[in-house]
Backbone as JSON Lines, residues from 0, in Angstrom:
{"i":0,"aa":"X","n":[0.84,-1.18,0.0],"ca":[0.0,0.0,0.0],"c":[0.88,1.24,0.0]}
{"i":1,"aa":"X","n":[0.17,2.42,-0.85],"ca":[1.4,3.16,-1.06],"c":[0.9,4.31,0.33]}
{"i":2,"aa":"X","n":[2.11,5.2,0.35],"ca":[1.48,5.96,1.93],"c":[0.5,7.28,0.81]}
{"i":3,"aa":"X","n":[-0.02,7.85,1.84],"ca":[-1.05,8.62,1.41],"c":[-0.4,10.26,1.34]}
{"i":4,"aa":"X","n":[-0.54,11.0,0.15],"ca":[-0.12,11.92,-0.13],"c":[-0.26,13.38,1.26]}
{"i":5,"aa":"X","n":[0.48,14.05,1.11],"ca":[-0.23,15.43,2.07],"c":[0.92,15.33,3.65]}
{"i":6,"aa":"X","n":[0.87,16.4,4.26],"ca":[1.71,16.33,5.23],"c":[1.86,15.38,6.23]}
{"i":7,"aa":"X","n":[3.04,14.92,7.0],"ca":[2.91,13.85,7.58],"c":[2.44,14.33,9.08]}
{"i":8,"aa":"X","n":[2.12,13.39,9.94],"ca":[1.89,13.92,11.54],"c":[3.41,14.07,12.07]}
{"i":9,"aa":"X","n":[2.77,14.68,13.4],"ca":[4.28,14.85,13.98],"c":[4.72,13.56,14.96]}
{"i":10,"aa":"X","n":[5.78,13.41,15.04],"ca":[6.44,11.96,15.75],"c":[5.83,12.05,16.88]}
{"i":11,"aa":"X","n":[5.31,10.91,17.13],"ca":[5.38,10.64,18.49],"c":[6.25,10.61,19.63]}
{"i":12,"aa":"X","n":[6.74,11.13,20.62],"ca":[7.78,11.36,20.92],"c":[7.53,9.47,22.08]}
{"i":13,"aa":"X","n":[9.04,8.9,22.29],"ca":[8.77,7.81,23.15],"c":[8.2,7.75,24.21]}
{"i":14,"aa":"X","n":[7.99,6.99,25.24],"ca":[6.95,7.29,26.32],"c":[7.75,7.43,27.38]}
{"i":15,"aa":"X","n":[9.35,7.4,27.14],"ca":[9.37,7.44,28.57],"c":[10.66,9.4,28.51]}
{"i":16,"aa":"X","n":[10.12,9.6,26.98],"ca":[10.22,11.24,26.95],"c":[8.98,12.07,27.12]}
{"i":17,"aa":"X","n":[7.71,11.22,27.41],"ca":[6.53,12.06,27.65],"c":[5.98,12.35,28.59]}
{"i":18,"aa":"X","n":[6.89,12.52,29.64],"ca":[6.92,13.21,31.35],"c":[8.64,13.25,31.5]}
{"i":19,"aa":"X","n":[8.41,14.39,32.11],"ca":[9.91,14.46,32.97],"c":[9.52,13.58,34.15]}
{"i":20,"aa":"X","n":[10.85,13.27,34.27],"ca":[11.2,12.04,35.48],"c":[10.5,12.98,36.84]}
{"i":21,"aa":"X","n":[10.13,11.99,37.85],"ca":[8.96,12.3,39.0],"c":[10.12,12.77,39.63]}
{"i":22,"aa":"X","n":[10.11,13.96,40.45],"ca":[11.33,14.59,41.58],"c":[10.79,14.09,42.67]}
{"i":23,"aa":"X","n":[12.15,13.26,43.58],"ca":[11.94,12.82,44.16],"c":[12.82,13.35,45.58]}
{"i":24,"aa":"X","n":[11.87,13.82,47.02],"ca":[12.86,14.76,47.83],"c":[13.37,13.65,48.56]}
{"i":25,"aa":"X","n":[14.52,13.98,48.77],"ca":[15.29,13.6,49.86],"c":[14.9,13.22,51.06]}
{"i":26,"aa":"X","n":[14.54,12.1,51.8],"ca":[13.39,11.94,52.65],"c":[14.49,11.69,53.91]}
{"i":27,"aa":"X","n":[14.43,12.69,54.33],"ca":[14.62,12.8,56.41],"c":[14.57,11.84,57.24]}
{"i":28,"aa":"X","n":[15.68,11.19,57.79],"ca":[14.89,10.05,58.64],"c":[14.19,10.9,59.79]}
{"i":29,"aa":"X","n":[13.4,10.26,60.49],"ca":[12.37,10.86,61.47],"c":[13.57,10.86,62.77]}
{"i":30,"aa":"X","n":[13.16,11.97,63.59],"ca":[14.48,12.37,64.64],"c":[13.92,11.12,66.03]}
{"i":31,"aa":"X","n":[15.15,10.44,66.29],"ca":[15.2,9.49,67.09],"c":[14.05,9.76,68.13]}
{"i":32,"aa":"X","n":[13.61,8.71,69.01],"ca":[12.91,9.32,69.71],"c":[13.65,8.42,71.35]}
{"i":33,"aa":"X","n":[13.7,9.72,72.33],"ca":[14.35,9.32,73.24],"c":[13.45,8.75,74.31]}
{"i":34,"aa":"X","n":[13.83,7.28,75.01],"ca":[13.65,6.25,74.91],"c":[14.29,5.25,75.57]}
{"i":35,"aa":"X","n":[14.56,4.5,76.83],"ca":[14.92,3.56,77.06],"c":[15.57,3.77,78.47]}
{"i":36,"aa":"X","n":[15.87,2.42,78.65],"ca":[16.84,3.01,80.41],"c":[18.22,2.52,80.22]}
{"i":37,"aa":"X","n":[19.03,3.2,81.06],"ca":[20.33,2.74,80.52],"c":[20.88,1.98,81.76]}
{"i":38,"aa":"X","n":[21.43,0.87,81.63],"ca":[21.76,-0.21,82.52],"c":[23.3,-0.07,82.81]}
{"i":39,"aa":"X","n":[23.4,-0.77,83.99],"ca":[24.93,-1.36,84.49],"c":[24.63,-2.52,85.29]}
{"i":40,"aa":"X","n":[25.92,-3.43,84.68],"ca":[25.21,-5.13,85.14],"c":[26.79,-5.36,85.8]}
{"i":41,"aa":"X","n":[26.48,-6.06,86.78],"ca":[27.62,-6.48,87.78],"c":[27.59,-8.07,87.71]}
{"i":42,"aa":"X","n":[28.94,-8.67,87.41],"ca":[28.81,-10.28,87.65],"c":[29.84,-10.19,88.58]}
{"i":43,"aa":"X","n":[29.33,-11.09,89.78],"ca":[30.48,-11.65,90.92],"c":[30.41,-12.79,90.9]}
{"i":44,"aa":"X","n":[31.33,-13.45,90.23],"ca":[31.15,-15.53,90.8],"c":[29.99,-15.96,89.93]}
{"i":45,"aa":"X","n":[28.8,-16.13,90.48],"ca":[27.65,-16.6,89.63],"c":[26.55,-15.86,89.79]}
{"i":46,"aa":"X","n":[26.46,-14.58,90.48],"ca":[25.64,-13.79,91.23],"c":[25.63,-12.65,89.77]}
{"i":47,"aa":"X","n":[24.43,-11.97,89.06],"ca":[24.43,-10.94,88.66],"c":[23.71,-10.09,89.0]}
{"i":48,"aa":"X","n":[24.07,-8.42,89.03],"ca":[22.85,-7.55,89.71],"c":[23.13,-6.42,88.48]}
{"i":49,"aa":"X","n":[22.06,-6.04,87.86],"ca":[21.87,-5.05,87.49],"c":[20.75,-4.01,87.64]}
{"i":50,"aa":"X","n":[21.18,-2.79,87.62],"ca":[20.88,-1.4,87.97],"c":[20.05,-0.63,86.54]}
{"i":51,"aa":"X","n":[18.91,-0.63,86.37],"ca":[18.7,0.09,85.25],"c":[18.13,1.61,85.86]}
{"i":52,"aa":"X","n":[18.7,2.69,85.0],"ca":[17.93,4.21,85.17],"c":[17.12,4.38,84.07]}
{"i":53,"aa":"X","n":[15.89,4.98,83.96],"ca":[15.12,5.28,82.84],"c":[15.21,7.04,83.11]}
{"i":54,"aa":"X","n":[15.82,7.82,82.06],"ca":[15.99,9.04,82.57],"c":[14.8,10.41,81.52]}
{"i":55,"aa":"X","n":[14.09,9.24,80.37],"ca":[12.87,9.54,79.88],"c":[11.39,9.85,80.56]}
{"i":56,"aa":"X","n":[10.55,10.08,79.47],"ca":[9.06,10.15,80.52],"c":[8.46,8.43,80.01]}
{"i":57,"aa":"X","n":[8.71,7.89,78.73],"ca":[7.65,6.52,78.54],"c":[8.67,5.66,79.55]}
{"i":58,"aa":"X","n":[7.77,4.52,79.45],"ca":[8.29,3.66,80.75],"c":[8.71,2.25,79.9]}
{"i":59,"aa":"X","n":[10.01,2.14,80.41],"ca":[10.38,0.78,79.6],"c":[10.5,0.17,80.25]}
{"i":60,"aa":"X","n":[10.04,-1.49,80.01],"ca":[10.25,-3.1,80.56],"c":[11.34,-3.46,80.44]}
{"i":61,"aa":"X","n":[12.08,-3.93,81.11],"ca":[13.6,-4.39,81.29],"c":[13.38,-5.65,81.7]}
{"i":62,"aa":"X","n":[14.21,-6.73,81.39],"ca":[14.34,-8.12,81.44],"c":[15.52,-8.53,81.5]}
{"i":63,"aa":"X","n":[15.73,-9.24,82.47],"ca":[17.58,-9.83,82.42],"c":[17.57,-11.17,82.08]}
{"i":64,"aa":"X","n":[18.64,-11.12,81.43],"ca":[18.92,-12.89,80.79],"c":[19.96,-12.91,80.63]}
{"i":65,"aa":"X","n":[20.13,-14.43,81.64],"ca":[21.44,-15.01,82.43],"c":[21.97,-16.16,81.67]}
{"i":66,"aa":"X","n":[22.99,-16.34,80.76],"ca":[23.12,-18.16,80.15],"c":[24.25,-17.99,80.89]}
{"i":67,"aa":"X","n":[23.94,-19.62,81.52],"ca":[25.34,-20.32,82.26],"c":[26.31,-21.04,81.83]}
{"i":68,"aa":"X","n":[27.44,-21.08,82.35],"ca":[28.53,-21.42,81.56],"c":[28.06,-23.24,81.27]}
{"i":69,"aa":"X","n":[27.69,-24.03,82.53],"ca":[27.76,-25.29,82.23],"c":[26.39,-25.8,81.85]}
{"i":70,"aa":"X","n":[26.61,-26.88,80.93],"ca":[26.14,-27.61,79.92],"c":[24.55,-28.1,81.43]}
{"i":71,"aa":"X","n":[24.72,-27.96,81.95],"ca":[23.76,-28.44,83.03],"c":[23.06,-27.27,83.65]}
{"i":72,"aa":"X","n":[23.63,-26.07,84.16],"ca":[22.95,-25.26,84.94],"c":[22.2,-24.53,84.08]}
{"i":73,"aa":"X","n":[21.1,-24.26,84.73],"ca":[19.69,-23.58,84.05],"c":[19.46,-21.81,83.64]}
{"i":74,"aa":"X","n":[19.8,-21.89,82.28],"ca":[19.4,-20.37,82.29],"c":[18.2,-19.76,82.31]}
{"i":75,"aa":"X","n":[18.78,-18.23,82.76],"ca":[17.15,-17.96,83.57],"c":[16.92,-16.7,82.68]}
{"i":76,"aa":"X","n":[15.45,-16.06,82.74],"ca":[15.16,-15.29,82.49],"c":[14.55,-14.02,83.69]}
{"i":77,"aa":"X","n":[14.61,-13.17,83.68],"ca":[14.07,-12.35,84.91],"c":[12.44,-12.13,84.44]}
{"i":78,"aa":"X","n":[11.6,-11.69,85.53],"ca":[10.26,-11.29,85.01],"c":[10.27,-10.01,85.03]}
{"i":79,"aa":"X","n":[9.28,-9.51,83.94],"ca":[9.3,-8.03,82.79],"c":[9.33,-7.35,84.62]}
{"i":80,"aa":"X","n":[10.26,-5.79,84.15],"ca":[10.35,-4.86,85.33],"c":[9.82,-3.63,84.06]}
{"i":81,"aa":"X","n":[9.43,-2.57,85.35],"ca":[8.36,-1.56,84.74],"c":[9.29,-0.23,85.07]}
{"i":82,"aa":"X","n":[9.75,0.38,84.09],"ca":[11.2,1.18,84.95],"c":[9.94,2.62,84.15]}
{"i":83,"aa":"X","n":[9.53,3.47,85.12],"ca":[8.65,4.21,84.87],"c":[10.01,5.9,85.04]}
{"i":84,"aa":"X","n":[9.02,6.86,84.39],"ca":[9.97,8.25,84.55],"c":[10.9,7.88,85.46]}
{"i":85,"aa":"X","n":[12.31,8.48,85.17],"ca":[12.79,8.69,86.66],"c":[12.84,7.78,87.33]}
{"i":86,"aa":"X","n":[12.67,6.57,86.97],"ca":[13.22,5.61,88.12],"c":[14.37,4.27,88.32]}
{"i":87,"aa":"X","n":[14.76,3.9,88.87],"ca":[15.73,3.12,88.77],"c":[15.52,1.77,89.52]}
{"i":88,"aa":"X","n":[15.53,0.95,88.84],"ca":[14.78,-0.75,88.75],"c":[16.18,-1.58,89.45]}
{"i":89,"aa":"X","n":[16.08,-2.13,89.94],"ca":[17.26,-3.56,90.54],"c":[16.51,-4.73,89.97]}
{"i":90,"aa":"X","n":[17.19,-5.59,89.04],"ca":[17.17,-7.03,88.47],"c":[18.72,-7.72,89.2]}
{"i":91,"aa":"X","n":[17.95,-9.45,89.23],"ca":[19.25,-10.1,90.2],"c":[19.0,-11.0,89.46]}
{"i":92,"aa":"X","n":[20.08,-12.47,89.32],"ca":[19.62,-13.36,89.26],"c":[20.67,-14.5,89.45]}
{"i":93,"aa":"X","n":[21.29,-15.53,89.17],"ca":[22.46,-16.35,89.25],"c":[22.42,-17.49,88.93]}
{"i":94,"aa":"X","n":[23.37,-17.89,88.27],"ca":[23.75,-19.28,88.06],"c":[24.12,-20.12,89.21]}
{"i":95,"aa":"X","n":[24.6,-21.55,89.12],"ca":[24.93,-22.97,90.0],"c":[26.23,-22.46,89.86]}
{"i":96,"aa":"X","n":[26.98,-22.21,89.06],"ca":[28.23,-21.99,88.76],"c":[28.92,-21.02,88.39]}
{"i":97,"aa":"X","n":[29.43,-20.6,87.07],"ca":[29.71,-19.68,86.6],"c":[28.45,-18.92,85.17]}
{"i":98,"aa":"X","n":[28.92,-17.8,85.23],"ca":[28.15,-17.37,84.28],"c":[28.48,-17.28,83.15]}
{"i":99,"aa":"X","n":[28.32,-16.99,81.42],"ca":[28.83,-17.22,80.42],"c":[28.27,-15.57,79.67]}
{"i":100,"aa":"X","n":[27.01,-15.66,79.87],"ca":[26.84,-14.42,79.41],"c":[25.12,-13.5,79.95]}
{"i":101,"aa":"X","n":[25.5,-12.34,80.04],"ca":[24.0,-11.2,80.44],"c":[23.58,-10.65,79.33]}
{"i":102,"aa":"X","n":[22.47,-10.25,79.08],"ca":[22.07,-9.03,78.22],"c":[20.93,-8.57,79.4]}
{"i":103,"aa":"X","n":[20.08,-7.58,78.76],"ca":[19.13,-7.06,79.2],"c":[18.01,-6.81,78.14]}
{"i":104,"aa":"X","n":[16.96,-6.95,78.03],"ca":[16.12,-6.6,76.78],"c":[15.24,-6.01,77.39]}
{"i":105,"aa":"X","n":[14.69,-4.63,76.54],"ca":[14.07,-3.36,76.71],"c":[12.9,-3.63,75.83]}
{"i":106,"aa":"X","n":[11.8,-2.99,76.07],"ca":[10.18,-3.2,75.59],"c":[9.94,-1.62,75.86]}
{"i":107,"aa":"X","n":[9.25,-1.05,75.19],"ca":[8.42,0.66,75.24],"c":[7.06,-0.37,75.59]}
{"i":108,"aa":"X","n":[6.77,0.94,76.7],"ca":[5.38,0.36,77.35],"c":[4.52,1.53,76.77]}
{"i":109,"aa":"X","n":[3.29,1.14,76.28],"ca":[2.61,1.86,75.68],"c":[1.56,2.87,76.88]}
């Protein structure tokens, strides 16, 4: 078929020249939010005591967890503590023997 006489249309331009690219801002991380209690954990022998301060207004749950060094003695978990404004929580707990390792794990109380 032959093409048809008379002016041609204008090009289609491709599709991904038929928007400028979407601007995209620079997105902020959101400013930390302060939060938590800050601990100091003491091991003597098999005995651990730690000290948490919460120096915020939300109130965080603190939990201590004790693994013992031997293949036999029982690691423990502490039950949830409620460390409200301003206050400062005592967690204890101990192994049969020696200890191997502490953490503490923190919860935001709603």
């Amino acid at each position: 078929m032959a093409p048809l006489p008379g002016p041609r249309p204008p090009a289609r331009p491709p599709p991904s020249a038929a928007r400028p690219p979407a601007r995209v801002r620079a997105a902020t991380p959101p400013a930390p939010t302060r939060s938590g209690a800050s601990c100091r954990t003491a091991v003597r022998g098999s005995h651990v005591v730690t000290y948490c301060h919460n120096p915020y207004v939300d109130t965080d749950r603190v939990r201590l967890h004790i693994e013992c060094d031997r293949w036999w003695d029982i690691d423990t978990d502490s039950a949830p503590v409620d460390a409200g404004a301003a206050m400062t929580v005592r967690l204890s707990g101990r192994c049969w023997k020696e200890v191997r390792s502490v953490w503490i794990s923190h919860q935001k109380v709603r």
